[in-house]
N, C-alpha and C positions, 0 to 999 in steps of 0.2 A: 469672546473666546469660550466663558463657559456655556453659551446657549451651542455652539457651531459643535460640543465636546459632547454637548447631552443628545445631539442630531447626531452625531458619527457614533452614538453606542446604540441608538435607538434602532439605528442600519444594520448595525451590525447582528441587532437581537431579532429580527424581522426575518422570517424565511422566504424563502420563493422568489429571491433576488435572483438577475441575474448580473451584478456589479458586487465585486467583493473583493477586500485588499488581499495582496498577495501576501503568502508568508515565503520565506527565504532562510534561508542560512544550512548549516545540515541534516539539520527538519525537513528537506525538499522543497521545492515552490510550485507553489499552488494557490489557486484560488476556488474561492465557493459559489455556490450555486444551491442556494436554500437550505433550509437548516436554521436551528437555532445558535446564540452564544452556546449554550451548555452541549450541543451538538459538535460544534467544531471546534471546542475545548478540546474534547474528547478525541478529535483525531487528531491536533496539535500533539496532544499529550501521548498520543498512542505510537509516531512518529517521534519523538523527543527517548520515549522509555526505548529506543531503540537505540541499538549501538552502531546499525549500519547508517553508514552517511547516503542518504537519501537525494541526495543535490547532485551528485555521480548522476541521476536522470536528466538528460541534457533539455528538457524541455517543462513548459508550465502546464501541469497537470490542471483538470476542472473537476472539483470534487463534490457532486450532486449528491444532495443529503432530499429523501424522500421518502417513498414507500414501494421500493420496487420488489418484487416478489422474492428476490433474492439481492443480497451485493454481488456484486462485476466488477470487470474492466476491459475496455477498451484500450488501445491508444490515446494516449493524451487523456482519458476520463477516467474517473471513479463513480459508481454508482453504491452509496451506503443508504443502509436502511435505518430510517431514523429508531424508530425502536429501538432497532440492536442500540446504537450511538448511546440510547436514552439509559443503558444497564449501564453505562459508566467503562470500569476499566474492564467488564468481560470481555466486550468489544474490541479492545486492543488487537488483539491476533489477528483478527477479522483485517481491518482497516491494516496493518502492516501485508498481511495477505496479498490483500488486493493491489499495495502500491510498491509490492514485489513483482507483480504483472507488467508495470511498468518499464523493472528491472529488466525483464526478459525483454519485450517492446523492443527496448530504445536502446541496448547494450549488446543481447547476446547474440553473436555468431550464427550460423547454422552446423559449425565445427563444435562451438562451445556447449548446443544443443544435443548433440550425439556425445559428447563428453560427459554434461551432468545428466542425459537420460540413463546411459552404464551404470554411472554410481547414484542414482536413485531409484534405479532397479526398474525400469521401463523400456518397452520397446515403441511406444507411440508418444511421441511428445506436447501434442495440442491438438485439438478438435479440428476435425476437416471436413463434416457434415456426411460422411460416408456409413459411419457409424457410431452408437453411442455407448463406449463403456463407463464402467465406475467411475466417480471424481477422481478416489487418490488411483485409477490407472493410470492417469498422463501426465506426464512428467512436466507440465508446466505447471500444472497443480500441486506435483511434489514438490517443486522448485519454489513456490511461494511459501506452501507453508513450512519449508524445512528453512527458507531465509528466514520465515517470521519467529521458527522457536530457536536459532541458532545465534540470533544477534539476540534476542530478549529470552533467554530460559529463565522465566520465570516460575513459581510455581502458581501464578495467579494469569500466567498465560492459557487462553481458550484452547489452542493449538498445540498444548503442552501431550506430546505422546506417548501413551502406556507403554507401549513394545516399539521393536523395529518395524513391525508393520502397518501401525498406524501412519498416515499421510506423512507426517511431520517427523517420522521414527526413521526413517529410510538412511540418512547420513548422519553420525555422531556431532555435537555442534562446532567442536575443534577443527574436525575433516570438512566439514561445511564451509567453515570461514574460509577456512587454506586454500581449499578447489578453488572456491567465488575469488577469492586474492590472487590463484595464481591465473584465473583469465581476465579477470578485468583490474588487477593492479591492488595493490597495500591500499589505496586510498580510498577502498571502501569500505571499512572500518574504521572504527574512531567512535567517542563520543559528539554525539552533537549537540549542538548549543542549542538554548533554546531560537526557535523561529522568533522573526520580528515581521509585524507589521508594516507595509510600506503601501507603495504607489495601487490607484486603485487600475485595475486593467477589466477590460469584458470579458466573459464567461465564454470558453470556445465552444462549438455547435458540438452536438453529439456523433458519434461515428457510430458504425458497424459494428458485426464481428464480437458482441462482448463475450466474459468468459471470466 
């Protein structure tokens, strides 16, 4: 038992896996895709400091820890930069960010879309290769980082914003929760438990479309 205990931590500290336990509870479920322990510490814990319940994503995300020129998301993916990861809890915002992407994905409407681009103050909601404006222009960019500072207002939040028009500044974080509760239901808030470990599953293929 203790040799098979010092092999599952030895897996666990090794990057570039593509086999990685899933975590669960309202942490969300996910699994990794290289990375270090003290990597994917860091995004356990960056989901955990959050108050949105994360597991409302009806599917298992793959969360690729590496060195991509920037972080994204896809469907079904995360792509985090290990660097960022490596500053510890600046990182937090970042990583809620991106698996608020998710949120939009797997949950929202194209009504619910025309609903929180109004009160995020946008007329274009996501990229459609036509043209490219500013980050916080599109409202699926407001939309992630206004989830990320309105469940965690931290003041140790990266995302934490100056004014109303900073990305993150667009919706007060009271109004933010209410709108997000009153389309997709009370039961995405809450605190969440910590994530646990379980069954190990394979890393799913990369898609499309990141952002």
């Amino acid at each position: 038992m203790r040799t098979a205990l010092w092999f599952l931590l030895l897996a666990l500290a090794v990057g570039g896996t593509d086999w990685a336990p899933a975590a669960h509870a309202a942490g969300g479920t996910y699994v990794f895709a290289g990375g270090n322990a003290y990597e994917r510490l860091q995004v356990h814990d960056a989901l955990d400091a959050s108050s949105f319940n994360w597991s409302v994503v009806p599917v298992t995300v793959t969360i690729h820890i590496g060195a991509p020129a920037v972080s994204e998301a896809t469907p079904g993916n995360i792509y985090l930069d290990a660097g960022l990861l490596d500053a510890g809890e600046f990182s937090w915002g970042v990583v809620q960010h991106e698996y608020a992407h998710q949120v939009d994905f797997m949950l929202l409407t194209p009504d619910d879309r025309v609903t929180l681009a109004a009160a995020l103050g946008t007329q274009t909601w996501c990229y459609d290769g036509t043209m490219q404006l500013p980050h916080s222009s599109y409202g699926c960019e407001r939309f992630a980082s206004n989830l990320a500072w309105a469940y965690w207002p931290s003041k140790n939040n990266c995302l934490r914003p100056m004014s109303s028009t900073d990305e993150a500044g667009s919706v007060a974080p009271d109004a933010f929760r209410a709108l997000l509760a009153s389309l997709l239901g009370p039961g995405v808030s809450g605190t969440p438990a910590l994530a646990t470990m379980s069954n190990v599953i394979p890393a799913a293929h990369r898609d499309t479309g990141r952002r």
